[in-house]
C-alpha positions, -999 to +999 in steps of 0.1 A: +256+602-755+288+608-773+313+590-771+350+596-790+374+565-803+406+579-820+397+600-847+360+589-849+333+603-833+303+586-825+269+587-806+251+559-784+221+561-772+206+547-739+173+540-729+161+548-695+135+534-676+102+557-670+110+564-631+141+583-642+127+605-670+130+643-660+098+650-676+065+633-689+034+649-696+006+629-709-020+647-730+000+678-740-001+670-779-034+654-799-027+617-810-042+594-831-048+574-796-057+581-763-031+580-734-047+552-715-056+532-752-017+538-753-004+528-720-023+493-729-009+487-765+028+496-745+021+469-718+008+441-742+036+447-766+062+444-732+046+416-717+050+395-753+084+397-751+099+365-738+122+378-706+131+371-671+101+389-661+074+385-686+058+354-699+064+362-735+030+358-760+014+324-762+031+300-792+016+271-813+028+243-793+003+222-770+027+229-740-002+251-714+029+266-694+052+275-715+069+309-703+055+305-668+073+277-655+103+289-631+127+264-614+130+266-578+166+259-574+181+283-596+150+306-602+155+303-641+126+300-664+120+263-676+124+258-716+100+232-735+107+207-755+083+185-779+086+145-784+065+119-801+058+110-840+035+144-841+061+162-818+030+168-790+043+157-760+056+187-740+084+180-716+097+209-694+137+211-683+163+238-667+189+240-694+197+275-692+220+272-665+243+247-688+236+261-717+251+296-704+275+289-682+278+249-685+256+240-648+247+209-641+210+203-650+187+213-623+154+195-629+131+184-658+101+164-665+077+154-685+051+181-689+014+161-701+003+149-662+018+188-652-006+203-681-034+178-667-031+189-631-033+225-638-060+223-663-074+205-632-068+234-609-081+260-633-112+247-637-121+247-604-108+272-598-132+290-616-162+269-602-193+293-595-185+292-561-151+304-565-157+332-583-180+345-560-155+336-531-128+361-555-155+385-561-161+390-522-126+388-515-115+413-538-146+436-530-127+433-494-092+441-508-105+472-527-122+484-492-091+477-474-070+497-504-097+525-501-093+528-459-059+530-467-063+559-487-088+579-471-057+577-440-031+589-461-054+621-476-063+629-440-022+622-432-021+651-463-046+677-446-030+679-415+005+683-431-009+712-455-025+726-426+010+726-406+027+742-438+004+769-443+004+776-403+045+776-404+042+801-433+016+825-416+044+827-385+075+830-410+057+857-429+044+876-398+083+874-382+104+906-386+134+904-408+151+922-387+153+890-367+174+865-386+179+840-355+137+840-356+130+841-388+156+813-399+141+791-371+104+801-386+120+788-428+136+758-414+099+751-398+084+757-429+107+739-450+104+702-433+060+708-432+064+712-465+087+688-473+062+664-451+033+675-474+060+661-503+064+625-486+030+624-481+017+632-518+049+607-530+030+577-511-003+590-527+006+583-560+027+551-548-006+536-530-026+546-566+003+532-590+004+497-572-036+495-576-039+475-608-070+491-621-095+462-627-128+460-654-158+458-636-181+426-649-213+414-632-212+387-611-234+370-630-216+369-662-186+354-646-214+324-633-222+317-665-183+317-679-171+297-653-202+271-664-195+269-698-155+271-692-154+231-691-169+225-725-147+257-741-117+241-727-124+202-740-139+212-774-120+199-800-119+236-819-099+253-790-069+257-797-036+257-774-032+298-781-067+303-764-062+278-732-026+296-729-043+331-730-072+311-702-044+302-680-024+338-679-051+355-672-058+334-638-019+323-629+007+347-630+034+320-624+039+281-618+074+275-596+085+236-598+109+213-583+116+179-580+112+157-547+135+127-555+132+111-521+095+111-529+092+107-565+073+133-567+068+167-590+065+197-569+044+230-583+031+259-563+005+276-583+010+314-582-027+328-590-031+365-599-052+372-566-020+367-547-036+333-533-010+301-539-020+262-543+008+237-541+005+200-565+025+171-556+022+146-587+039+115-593+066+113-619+055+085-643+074+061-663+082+068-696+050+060-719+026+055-682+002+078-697-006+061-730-006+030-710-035+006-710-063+013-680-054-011-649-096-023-658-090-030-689-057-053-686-078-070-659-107-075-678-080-092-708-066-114-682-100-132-671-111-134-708-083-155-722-099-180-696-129-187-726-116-166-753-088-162-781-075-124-787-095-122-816-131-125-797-115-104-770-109-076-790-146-077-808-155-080-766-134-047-757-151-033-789-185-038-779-180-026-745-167+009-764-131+004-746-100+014-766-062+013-758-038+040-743-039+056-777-073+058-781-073+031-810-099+002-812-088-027-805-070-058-830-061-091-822-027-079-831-033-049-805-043-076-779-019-102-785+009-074-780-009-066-749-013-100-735+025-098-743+038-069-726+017-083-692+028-120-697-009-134-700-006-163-713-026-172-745-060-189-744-052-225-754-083-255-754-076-283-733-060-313-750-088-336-731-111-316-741-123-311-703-123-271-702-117-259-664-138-226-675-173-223-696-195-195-704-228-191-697-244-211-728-220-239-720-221-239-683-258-239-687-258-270-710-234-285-688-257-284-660-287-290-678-306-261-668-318-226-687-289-202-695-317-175-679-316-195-643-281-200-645-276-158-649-301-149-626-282-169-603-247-155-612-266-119-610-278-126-577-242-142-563-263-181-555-233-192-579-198-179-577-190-165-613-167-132-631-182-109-654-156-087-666-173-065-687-212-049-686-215-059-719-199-090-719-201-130-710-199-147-679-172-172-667-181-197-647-150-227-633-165-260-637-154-269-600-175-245-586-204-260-614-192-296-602-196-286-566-225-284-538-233-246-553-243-261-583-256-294-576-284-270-552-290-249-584-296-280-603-318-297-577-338-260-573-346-256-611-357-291-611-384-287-584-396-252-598-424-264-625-427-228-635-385-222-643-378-252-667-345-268-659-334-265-696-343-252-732-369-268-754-354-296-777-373-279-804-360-247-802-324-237-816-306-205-819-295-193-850-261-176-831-243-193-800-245-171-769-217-162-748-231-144-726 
């Protein structure tokens, strides 16, 4: 296009869109590629750039949906933004509407329970049994597409028939006759311009048929099995569980439920099928929180124990804290702390109100085994707050009937010996 400004004269060019080409003809000069080898390069190169309508190529950071989160207020595509001393927590916000025009904010959150419940999704998703349930129901869609075909090419037939019989009575009219033979050319001009519509939904029905790679059913078993440990091995990176997740979701629309407290995504999966999540919106640092068990757990040791035997406890039993660290008496006593459980502190009498097994045992003169087997089989009320851990017994219940019966039982059983040998010592004191 030229264009002229004053004196100067200048030329701009615009680019058109393929549907409003005049002409395009594949295959009419030798190229170093083929056309369809082409077409692919062209619609891999479009689809990494980041727009309104494509997803833009997979980036470094850990966020799984960045580029195919859309907010469902303003239809805008959510931006990501990364917190935390290694800058890997992901958190997902509508800022494009302020940052254009100054909008208010529409709706963010935090984006590491959103990347767990897709992950989630995906994987079953592609359970065995799902991919055979796609594989049918595409096998169905492709038989449907190919009905639909077969109508419109007999739809054709009969229209090419009806053109070639209104040009057999135009060309067989006389001349002479222009009222006839004007009639007869109109009659041949809308068969064929039937045949025309007909042919333009042919190619429309073929375009919107994405044309799909065959793979055996089989070898999609076997990838959906070994998908879990791909995804959770500690070499895969965020690029490959990004490329994972495009190929099976084409988009992820969210909004926020504020009466609720809740985080709203439907799940737009490439089969046209959609799954909508409703997740709680945490607190901030709820997900590097300590397990609800394991804060229990704390809270009936510090009944026997000081936070430095606790932690050696949680240790033992292979538990660590929100962060995945092992655990320090500093890491408990800061737990202990944060929950306002109160410190494990002896009893100025010297009268504890709670023993362990070795101590309860000795307190009621009988074998620590009796007094376990007992506990193990609920004859004496007791906790055990960890497998791999020691019991807890209250010296009321010990002082009560429950145990005054265990007491009187190990002393009439010859073979059960109410306590240990006076000879025999151990070199550690048990606490279990």
């Amino acid at each position: 296009m030229t264009r002229y400004a004053g004196s100067d004269v200048g030329t701009r060019s615009r680019r058109k869109p393929r549907e409003e080409w005049l002409a395009l003809k594949p295959g009419t000069h030798e190229g170093y590629l083929d056309w369809e080898r082409a077409e692919a390069i062209r619609r891999m190169v479009s689809e990494n750039i980041p727009t309104s309508r494509h997803h833009g190529a997979p980036k470094h950071g850990d966020a799984l949906l960045a580029g195919l989160v859309r907010c469902r207020r303003c239809g805008r595509k959510l931006t990501v933004r990364y917190s935390g001393t290694q800058h890997n927590i992901p958190r997902y916000a509508c800022h494009r509407g302020l940052l254009d025009n100054g909008e208010p904010r529409c709706i963010a959150f935090g984006g590491l329970r959103v990347d767990d419940a897709i992950e989630a999704a995906l994987l079953q998703v592609v359970e065995p049994g799902a991919i055979a349930a796609a594989a049918a129901g595409e096998a169905e869609a492709a038989s449907r597409r190919d009905e639909v075909r077969e109508a419109l090419l007999r739809d054709l037939e009969a229209a090419r028939y009806a053109a070639d019989r209104a040009f057999r009575q135009y060309d067989a009219a006389d001349p002479a006759n222009r009222l006839v033979a004007a009639e007869l050319e109109a009659r041949w001009n809308r068969a064929l311009l039937q045949v025309a519509e007909i042919e333009a939904k042919i190619v429309q029905h073929d375009a919107a048929i994405t044309p799909r790679r065959e793979t055996p059913l089989p070898s999609l078993a076997s990838l959906a099995d070994n998908l879990s440990t791909v995804w959770s091995a500690p070499t895969t990176d965020a690029r490959l569980k990004k490329r994972i997740v495009r190929t099976v979701i084409e988009e992820v629309i969210a909004d926020i439920d504020a009466d609720a407290g809740q985080i709203v995504l439907i799940i737009h999966w490439m089969g046209g099928a959609h799954t909508q999540l409703r997740l709680p919106r945490r607190r901030r640092g709820q997900r590097n929180s300590t397990r609800p068990d394991i804060i229990d757990a704390v809270r009936q040791l510090v009944l026997t124990a000081n936070d430095d035997l606790i932690a050696g406890l949680l240790n033992r039993n292979k538990l660590t804290t929100g962060h995945g660290n092992r655990w320090t008496r500093e890491r408990v006593t800061a737990l202990r702390s944060h929950h306002k459980i109160p410190v494990h502190r002896s009893a100025e009498n010297g009268i504890e109100p709670w023993l362990n097994l070795t101590r309860a045992a000795a307190y009621l003169a009988i074998s620590p085994k009796t007094l376990r087997i007992a506990a193990e089989n609920a004859e004496i009320e007791a906790r055990h707050p960890l497998p791999d851990g020691p019991w807890l017994f209250s010296r009321a219940i010990l002082d009560g009937s429950t145990g005054q019966a265990l007491v009187e039982r190990a002393r009439r059983g010859p073979k059960y010996p109410a306590g240990p040998r006076p000879p025999q010592q151990d070199l550690l004191s048990s606490i279990t």
